[in-house]
MARSE-309523 format. One line per 2 residues: number of its first residue (from 1); their letters; for each residue x, y, z of N, C-alpha, C, O. Coordinates in Angstrom, 1 decimal. Example, Ala and Ser with C-alpha at 12.3 -4.5 7.8 and 13.67 -1.06 7.14 Angstrom:
<atoms>
1	AS	13.2/-5.7/7.8/12.3/-4.5/7.8/13.2/-3.3/7.8/14.2/-3.3/8.5 | 12.8/-2.2/7.1/13.7/-1.1/7.1/12.9/0.0/7.9/13.4/1.1/8.0
</atoms>
This chain:
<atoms>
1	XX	46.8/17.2/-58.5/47.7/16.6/-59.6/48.8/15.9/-58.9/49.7/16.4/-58.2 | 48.7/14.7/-59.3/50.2/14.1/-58.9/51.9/14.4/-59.2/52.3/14.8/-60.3
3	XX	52.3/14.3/-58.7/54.2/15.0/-58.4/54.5/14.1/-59.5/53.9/13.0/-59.5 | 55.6/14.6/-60.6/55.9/14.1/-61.1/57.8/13.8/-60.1/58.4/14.4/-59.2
5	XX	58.2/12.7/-60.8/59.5/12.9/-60.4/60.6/12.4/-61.2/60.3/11.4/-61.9 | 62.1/13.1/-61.3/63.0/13.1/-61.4/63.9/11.9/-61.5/64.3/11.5/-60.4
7	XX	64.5/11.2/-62.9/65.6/10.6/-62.6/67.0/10.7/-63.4/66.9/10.7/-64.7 | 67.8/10.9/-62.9/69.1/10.8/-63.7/69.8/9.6/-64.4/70.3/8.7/-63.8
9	XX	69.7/9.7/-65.8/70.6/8.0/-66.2/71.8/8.1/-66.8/71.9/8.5/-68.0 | 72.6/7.7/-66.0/74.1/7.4/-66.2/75.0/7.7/-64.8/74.7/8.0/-63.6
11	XX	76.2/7.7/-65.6/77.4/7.9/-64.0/77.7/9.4/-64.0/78.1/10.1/-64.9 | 77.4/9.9/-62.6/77.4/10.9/-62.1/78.7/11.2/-61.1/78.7/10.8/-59.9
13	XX	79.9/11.9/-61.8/80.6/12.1/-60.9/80.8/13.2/-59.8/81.1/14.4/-60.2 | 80.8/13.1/-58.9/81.0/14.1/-57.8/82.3/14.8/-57.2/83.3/14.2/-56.7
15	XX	82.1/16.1/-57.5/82.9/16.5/-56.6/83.0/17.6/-55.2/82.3/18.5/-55.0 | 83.7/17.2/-54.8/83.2/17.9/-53.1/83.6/19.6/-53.4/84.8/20.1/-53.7
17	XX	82.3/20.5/-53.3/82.1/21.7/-53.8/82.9/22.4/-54.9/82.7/23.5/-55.4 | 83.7/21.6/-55.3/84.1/22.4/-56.9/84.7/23.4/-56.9/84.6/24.1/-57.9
19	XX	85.4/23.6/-55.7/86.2/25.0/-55.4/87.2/24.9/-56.2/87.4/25.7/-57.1 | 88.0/23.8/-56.1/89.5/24.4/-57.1/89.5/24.0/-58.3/90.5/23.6/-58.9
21	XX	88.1/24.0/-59.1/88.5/24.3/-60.3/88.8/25.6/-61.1/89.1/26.6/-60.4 | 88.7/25.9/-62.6/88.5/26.7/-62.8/87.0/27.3/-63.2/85.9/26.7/-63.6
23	XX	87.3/28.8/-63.0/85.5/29.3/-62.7/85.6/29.8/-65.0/86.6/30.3/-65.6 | 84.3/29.6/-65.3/84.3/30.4/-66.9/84.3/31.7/-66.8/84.0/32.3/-65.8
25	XX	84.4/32.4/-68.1/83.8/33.5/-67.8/82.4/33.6/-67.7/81.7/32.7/-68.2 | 82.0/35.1/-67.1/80.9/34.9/-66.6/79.8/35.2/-67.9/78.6/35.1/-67.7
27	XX	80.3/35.5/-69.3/79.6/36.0/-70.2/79.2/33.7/-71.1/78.4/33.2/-71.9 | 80.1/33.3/-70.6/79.9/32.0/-71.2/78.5/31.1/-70.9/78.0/31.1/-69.8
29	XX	77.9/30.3/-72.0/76.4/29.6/-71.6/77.0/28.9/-71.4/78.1/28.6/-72.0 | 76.0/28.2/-69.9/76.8/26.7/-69.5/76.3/26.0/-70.2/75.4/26.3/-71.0
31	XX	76.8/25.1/-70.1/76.4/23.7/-71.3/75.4/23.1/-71.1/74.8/23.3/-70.1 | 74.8/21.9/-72.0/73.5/21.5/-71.3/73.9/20.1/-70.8/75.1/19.9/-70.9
33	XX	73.3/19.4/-70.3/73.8/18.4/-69.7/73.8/17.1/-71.3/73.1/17.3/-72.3 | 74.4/16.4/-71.3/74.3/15.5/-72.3/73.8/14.1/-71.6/73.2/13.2/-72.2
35	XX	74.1/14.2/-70.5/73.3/12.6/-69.7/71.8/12.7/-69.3/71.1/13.2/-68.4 | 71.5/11.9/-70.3/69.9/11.4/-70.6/69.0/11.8/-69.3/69.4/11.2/-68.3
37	XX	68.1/12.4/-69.1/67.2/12.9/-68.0/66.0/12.6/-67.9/65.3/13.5/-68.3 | 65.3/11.4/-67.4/64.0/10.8/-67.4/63.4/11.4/-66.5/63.7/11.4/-65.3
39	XX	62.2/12.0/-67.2/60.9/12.7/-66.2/60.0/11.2/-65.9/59.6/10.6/-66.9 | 59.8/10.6/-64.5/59.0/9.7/-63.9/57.2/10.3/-64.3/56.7/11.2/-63.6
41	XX	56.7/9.9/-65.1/55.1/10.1/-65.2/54.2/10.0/-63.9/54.6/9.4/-62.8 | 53.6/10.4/-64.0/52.1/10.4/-63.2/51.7/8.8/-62.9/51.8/8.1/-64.0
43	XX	51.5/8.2/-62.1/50.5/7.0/-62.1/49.4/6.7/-63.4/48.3/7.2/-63.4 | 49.8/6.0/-64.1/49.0/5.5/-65.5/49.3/6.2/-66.7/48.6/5.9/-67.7
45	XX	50.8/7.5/-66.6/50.9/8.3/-67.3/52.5/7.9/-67.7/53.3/7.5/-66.9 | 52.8/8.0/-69.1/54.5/7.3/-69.8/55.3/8.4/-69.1/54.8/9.5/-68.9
47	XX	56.6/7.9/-68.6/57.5/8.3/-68.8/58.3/9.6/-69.9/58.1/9.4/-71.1 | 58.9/10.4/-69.6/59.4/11.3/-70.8/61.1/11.9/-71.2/61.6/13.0/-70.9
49	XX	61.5/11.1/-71.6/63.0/11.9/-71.6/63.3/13.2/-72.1/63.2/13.4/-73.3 | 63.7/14.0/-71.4/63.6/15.8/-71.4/64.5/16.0/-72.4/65.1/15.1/-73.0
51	XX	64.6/17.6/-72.9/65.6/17.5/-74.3/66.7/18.2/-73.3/66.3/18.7/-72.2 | 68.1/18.3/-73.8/68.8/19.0/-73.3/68.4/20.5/-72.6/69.1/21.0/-71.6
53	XX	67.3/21.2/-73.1/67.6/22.7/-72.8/66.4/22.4/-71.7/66.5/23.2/-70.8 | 65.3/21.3/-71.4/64.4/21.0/-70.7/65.5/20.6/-69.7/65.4/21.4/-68.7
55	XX	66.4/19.9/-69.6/67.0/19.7/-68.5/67.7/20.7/-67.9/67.4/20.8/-66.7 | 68.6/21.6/-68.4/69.3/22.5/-68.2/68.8/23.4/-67.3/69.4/23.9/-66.4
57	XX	67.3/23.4/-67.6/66.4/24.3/-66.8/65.8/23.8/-65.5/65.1/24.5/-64.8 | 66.1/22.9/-65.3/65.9/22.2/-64.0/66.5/23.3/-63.1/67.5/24.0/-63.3
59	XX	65.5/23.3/-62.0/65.7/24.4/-60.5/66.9/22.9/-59.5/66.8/21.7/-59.0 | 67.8/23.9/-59.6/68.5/23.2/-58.2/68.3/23.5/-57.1/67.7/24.5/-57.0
61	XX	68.7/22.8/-55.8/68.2/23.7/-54.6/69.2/24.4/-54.0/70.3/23.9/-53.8 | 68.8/25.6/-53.9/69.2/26.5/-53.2/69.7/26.2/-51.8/69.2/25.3/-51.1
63	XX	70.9/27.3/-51.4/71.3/26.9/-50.1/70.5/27.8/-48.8/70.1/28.9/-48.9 | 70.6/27.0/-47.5/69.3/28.2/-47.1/70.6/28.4/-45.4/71.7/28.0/-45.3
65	XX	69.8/29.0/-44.5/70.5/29.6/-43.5/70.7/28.6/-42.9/71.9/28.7/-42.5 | 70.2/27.5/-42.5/70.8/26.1/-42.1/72.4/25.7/-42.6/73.3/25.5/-41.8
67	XX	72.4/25.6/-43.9/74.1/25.6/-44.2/74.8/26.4/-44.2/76.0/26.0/-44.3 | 74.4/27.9/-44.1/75.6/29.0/-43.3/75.8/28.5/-42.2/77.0/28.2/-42.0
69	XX	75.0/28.3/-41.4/75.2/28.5/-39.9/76.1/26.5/-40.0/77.0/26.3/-39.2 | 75.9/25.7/-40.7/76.5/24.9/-40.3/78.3/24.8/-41.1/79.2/24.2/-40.6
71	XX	78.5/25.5/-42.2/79.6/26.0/-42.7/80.4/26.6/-41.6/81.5/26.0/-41.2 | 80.0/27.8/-41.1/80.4/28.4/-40.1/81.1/27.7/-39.2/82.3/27.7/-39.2
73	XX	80.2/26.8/-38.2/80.4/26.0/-37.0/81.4/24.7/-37.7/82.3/24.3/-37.0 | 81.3/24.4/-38.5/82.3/23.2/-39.1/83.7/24.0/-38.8/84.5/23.7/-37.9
75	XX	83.7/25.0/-39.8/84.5/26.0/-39.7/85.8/26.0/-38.0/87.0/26.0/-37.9 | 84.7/25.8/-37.0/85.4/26.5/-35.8/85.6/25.2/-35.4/86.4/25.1/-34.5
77	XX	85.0/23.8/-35.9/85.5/22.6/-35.2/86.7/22.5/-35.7/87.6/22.3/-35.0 | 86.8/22.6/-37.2/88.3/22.2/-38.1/89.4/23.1/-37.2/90.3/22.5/-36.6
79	XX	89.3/24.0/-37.2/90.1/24.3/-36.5/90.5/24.4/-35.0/91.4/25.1/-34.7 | 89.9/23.7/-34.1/90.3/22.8/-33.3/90.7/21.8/-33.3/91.5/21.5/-32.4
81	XX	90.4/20.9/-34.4/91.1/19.7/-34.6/93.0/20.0/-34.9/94.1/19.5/-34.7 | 92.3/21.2/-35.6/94.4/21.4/-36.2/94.7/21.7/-35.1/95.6/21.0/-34.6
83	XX	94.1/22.7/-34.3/94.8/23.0/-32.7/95.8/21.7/-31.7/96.8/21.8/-31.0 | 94.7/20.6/-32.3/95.4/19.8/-31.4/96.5/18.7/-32.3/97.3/18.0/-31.9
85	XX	96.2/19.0/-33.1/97.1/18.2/-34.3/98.7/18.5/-34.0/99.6/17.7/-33.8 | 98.6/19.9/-33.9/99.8/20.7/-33.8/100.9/20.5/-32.0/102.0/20.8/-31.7
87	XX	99.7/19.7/-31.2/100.6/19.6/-30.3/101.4/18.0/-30.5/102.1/17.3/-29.6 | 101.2/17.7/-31.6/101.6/16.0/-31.6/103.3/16.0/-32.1/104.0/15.1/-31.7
89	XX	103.9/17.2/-32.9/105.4/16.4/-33.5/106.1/17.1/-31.9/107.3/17.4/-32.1 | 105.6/17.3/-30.7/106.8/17.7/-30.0/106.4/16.6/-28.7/107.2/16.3/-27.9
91	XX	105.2/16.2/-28.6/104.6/14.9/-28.0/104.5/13.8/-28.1/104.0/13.1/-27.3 | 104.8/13.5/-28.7/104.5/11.9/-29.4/106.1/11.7/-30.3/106.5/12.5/-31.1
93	XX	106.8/10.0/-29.9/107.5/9.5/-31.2/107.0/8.6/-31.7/107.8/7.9/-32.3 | 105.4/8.2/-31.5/104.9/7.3/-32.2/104.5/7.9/-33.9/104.1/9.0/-34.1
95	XX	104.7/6.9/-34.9/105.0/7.1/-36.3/103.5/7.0/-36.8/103.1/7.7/-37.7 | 102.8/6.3/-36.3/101.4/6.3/-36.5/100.2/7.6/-36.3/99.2/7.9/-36.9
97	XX	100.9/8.0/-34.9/100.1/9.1/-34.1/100.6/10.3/-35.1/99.8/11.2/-35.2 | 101.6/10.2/-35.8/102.5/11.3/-36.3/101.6/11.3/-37.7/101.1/12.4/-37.9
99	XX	101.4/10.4/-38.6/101.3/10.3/-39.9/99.4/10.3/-39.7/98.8/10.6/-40.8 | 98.6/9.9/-38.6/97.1/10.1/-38.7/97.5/11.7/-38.2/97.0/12.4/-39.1
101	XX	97.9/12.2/-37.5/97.7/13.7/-37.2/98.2/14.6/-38.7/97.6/15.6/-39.1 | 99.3/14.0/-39.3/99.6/15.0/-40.4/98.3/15.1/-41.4/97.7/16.0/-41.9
103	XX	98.1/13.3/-41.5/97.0/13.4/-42.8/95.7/14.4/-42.1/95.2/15.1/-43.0 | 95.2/14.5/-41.0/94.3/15.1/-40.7/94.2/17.1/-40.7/93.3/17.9/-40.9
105	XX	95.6/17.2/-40.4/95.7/18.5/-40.5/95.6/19.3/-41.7/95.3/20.4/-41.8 | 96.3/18.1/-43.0/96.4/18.6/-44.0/94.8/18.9/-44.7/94.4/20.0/-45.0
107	XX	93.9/17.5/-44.6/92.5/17.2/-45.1/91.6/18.6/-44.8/90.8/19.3/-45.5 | 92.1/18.6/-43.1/90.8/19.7/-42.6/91.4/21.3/-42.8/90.7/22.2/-42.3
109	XX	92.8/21.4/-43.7/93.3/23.1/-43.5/92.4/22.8/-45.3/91.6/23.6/-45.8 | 92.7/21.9/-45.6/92.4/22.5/-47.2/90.9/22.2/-47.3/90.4/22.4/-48.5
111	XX	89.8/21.7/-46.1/88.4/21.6/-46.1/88.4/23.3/-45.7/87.9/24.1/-46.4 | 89.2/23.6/-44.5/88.8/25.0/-44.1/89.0/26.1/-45.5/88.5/27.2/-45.3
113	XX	89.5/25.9/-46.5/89.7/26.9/-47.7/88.3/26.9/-48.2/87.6/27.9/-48.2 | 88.0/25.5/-48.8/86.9/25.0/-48.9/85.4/26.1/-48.7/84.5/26.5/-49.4
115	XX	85.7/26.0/-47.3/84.2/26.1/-46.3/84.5/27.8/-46.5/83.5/28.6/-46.4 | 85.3/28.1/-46.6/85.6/29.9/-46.6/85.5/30.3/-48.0/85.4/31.5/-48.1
117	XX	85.5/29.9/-48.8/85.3/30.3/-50.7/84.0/29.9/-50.3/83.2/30.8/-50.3 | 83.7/28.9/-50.1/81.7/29.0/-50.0/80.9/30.2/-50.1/80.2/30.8/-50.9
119	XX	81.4/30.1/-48.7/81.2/31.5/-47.8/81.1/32.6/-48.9/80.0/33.0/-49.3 | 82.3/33.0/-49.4/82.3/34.1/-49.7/82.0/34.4/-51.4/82.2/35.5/-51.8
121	XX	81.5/33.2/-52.2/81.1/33.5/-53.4/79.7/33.6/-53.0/79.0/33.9/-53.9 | 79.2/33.5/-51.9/78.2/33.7/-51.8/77.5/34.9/-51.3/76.4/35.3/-51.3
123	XX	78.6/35.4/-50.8/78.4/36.7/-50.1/78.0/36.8/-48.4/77.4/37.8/-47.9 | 78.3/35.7/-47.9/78.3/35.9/-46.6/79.2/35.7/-46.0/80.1/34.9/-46.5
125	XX	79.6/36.6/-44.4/80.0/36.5/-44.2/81.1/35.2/-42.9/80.5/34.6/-42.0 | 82.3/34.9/-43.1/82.8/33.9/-42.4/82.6/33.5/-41.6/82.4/32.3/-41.5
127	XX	82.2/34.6/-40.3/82.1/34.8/-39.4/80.6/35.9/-39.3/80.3/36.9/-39.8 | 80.0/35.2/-38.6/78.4/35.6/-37.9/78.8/36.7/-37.3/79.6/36.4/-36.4
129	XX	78.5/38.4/-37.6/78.6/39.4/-37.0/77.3/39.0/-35.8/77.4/39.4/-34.6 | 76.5/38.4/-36.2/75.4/38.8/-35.0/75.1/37.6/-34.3/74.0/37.2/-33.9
131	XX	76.4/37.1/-34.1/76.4/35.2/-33.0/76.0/35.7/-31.9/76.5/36.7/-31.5 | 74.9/35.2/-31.4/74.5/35.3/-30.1/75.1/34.4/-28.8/74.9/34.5/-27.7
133	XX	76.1/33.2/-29.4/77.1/33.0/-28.2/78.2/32.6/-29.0/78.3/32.6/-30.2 | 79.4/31.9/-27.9/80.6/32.1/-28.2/80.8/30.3/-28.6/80.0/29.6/-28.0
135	XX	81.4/29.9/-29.3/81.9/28.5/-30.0/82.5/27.8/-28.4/83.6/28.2/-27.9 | 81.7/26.8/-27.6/81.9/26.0/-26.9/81.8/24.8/-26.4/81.0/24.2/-27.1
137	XX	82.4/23.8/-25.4/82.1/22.6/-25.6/80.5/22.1/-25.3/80.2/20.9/-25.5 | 79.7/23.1/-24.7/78.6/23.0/-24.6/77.7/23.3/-26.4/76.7/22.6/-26.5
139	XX	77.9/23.8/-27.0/77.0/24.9/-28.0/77.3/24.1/-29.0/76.3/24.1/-29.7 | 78.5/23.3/-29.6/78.9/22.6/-30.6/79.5/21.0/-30.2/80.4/20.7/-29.3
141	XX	78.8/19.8/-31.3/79.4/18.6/-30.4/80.8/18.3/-30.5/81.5/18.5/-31.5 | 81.0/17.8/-29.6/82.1/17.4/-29.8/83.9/17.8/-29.5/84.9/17.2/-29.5
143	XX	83.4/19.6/-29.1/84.5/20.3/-28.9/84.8/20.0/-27.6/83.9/19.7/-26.8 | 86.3/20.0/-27.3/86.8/19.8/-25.9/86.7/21.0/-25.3/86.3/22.0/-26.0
145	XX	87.2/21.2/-24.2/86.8/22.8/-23.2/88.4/22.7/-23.2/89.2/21.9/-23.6 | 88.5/23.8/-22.5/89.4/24.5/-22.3/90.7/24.0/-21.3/91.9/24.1/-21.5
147	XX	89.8/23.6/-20.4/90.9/22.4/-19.3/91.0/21.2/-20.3/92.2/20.9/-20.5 | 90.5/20.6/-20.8/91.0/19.2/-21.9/92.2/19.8/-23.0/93.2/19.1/-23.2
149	XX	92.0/21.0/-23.5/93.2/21.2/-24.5/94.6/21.3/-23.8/95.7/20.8/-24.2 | 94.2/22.1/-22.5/95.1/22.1/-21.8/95.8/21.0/-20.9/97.0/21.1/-20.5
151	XX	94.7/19.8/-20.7/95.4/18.6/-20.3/96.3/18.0/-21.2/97.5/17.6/-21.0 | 95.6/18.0/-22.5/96.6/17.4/-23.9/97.6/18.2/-23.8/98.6/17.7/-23.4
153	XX	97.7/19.1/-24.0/99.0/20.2/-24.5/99.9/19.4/-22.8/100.8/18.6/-23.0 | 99.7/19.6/-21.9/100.4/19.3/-21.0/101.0/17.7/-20.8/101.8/17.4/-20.0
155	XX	100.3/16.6/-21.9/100.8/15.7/-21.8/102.1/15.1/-22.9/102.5/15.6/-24.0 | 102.5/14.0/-22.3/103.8/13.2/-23.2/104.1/12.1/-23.4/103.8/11.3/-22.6
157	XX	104.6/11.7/-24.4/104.2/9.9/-24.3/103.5/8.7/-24.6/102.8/8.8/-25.7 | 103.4/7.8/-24.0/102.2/7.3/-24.0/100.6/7.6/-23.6/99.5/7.2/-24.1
159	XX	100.9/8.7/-22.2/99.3/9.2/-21.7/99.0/10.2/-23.2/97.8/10.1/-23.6 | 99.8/10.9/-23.9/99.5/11.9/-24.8/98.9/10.8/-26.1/97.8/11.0/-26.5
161	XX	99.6/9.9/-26.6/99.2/8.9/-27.6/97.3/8.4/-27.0/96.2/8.6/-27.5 | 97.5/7.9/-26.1/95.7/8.1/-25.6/95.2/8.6/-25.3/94.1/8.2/-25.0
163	XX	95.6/10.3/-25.0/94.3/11.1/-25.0/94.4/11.6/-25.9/93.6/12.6/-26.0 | 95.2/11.5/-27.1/95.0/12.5/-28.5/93.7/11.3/-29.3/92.7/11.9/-29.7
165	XX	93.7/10.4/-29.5/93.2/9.3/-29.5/91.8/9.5/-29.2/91.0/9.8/-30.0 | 91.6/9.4/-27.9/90.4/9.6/-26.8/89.5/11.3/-27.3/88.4/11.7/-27.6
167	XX	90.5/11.7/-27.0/89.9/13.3/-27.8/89.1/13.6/-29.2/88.0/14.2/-29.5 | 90.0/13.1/-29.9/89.8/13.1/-31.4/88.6/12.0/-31.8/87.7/12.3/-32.6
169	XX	88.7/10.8/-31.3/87.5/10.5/-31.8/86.5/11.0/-31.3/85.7/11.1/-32.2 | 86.2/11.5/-30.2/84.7/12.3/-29.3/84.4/13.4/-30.8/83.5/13.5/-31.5
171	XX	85.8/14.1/-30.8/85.8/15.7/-31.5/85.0/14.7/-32.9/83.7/14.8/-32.9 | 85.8/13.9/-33.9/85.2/13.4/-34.6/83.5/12.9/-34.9/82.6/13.1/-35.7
173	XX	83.5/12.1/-33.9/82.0/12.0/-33.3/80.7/13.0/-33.8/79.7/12.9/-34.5 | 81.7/14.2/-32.8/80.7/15.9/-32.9/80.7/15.7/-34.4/79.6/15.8/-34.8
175	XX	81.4/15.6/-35.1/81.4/16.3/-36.8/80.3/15.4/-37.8/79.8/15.8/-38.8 | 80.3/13.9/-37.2/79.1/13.5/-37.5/77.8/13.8/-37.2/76.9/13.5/-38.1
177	XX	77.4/14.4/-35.8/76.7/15.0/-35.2/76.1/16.2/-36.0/74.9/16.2/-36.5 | 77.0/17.1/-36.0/76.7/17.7/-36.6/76.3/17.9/-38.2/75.5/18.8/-38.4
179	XX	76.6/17.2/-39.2/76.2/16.3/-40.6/74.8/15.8/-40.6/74.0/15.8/-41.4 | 74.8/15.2/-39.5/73.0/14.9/-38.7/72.3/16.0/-38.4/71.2/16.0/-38.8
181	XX	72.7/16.8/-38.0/72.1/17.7/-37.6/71.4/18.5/-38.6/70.2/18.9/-38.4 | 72.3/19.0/-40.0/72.2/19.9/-40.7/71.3/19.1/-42.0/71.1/19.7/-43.0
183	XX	71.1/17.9/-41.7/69.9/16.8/-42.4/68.7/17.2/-42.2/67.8/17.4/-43.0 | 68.9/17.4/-40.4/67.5/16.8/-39.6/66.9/18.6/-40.0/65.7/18.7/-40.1
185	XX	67.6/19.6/-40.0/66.8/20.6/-40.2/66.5/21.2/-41.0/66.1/22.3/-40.8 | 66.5/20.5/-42.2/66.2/20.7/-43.7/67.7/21.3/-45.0/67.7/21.4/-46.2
187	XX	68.7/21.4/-44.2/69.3/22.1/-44.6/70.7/20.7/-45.2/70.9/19.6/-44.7 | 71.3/21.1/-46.2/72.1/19.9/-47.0/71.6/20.0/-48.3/72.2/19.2/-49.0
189	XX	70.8/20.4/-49.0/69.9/19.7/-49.8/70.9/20.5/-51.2/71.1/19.8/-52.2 | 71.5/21.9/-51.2/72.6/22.2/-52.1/73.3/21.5/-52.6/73.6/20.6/-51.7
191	XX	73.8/21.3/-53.7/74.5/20.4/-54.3/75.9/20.5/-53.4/76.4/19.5/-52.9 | 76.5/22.0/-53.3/77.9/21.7/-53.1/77.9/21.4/-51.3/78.9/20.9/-50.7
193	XX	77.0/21.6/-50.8/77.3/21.4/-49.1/76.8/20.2/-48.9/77.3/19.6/-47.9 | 76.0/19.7/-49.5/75.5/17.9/-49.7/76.9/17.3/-50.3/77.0/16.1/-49.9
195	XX	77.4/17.5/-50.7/78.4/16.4/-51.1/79.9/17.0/-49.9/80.8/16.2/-49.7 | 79.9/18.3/-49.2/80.9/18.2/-48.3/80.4/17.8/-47.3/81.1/17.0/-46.7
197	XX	79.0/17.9/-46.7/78.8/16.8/-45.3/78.8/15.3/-45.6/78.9/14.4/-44.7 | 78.6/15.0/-47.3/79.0/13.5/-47.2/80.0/13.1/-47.1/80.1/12.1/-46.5
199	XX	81.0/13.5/-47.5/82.7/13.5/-47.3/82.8/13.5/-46.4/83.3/12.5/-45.9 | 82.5/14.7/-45.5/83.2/14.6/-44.0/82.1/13.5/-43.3/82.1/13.4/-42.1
201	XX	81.6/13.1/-43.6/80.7/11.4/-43.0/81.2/10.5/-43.2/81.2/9.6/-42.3 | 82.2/10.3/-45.0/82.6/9.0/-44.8/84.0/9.4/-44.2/84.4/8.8/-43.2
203	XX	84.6/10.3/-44.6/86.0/10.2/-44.5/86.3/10.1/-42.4/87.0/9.1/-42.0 | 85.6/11.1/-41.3/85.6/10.7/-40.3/85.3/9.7/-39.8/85.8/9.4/-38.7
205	XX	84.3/8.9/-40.5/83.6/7.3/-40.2/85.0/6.7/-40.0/85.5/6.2/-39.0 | 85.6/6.7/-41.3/86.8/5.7/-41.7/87.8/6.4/-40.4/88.2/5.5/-39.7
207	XX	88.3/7.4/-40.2/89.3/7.7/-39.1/88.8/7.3/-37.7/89.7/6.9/-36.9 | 87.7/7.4/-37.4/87.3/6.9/-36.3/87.8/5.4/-35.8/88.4/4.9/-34.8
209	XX	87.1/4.9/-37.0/87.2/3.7/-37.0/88.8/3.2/-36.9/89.0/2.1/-36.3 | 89.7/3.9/-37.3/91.2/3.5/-37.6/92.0/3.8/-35.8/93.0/3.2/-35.3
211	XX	91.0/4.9/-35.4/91.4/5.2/-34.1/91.1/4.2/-33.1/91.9/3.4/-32.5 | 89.9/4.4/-33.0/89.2/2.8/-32.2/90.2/2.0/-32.4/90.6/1.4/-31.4
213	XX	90.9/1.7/-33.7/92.1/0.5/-33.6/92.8/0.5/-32.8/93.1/-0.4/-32.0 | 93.4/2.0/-33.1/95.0/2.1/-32.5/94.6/2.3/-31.1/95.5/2.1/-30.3
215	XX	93.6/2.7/-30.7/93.2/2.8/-29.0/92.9/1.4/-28.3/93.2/1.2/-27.2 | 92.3/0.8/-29.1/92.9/-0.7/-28.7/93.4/-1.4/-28.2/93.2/-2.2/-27.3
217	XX	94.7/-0.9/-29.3/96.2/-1.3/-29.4/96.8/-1.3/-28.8/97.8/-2.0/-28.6 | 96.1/-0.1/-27.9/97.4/0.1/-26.9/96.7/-0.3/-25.5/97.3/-0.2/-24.5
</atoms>
């Protein structure tokens, strides 16, 4: 029998996981969708627009171990990136370097809230009791080692304005990498972790790209 398939008609707004809204109570029916839901027929077979409670009942997809494990790891890149964010207001008096590091710190503490309410309305845990290795620049893309943090933290100035630059876009890089990654292994397909690896796709695309400027620039 042939697959039927799925289309949605109208404007669909998104929001990236839906954490800070408010949650209903739990005894409340959710509502049914009111935007028109066309079932795609069979080959030679009409079309059918579903009724509200036919829609409602649509299976979403489920989140599977693919997006723990990439929640998690996101998790430990964001917070490297703040790591280094944090060495910039005592390094740098450039106003640019100052105002891309603040916006970035702020984006990725309130992504890290984000990626931890996930977590935990779902009942897993933040942190992998049973990780079989440790978060490194080998094991995740993009992360600097230990001598590179330590080079940045040690630098001033101008050398510090290009390797914060130089660093951050690689680190950024990894975060696309990783958004690929968690495509290529079936895993994304949840509504709320599909719309945070697309965010963090366009929104690092666009910083990258702003960085490449300013590395340019100089």
């Amino acid at each position: 029998m042939a697959k039927t398939r799925l289309l949605v008609v109208g404007a669909v707004t998104l929001t990236v996981l839906g954490l800070t809204g408010c949650t209903p109570p739990a005894d409340d029916a959710a509502p049914l969708p009111t935007t028109p839901v066309v079932q795609l027929g069979a080959p030679g077979e009409p079309n059918r627009t579903l009724s509200p409670s036919e829609a409602a009942a649509l299976d979403s997809p489920e989140y599977v171990e693919e997006d723990v494990l990439f929640v998690r790891d996101m998790l430990h890149h964001h917070s490297q990136a703040i790591q280094m964010t944090g060495y910039v207001d005592e390094r740098t008096s450039d106003d640019d370097i100052r105002l891309l590091a603040e916006r970035m710190e702020v984006s990725q503490t309130d992504e890290i809230t984000q990626l931890e309410t996930w977590l935990q309305r779902r009942g897993e845990p933040v942190r992998d009791p049973d990780a079989s290795h440790e978060h490194d620049a080998d094991s995740m893309p993009g992360l600097l080692t230990d001598d590179e943090l330590a080079q940045l933290e040690a630098a001033e100035g101008d050398e510090f304005d290009e390797m914060f630059l130089e660093f951050m876009i690689r680190h950024h890089q990894g975060a696309l990498e990783m958004v690929a990654e968690l495509y290529g292994s079936g895993g994304g397909q949840e509504s709320d972790i599909d719309a945070f690896a697309r965010h963090v796709e366009a929104d690092q695309s666009i910083e990258i790209a702003r960085m490449q400027q300013m590395l340019a620039e100089r």
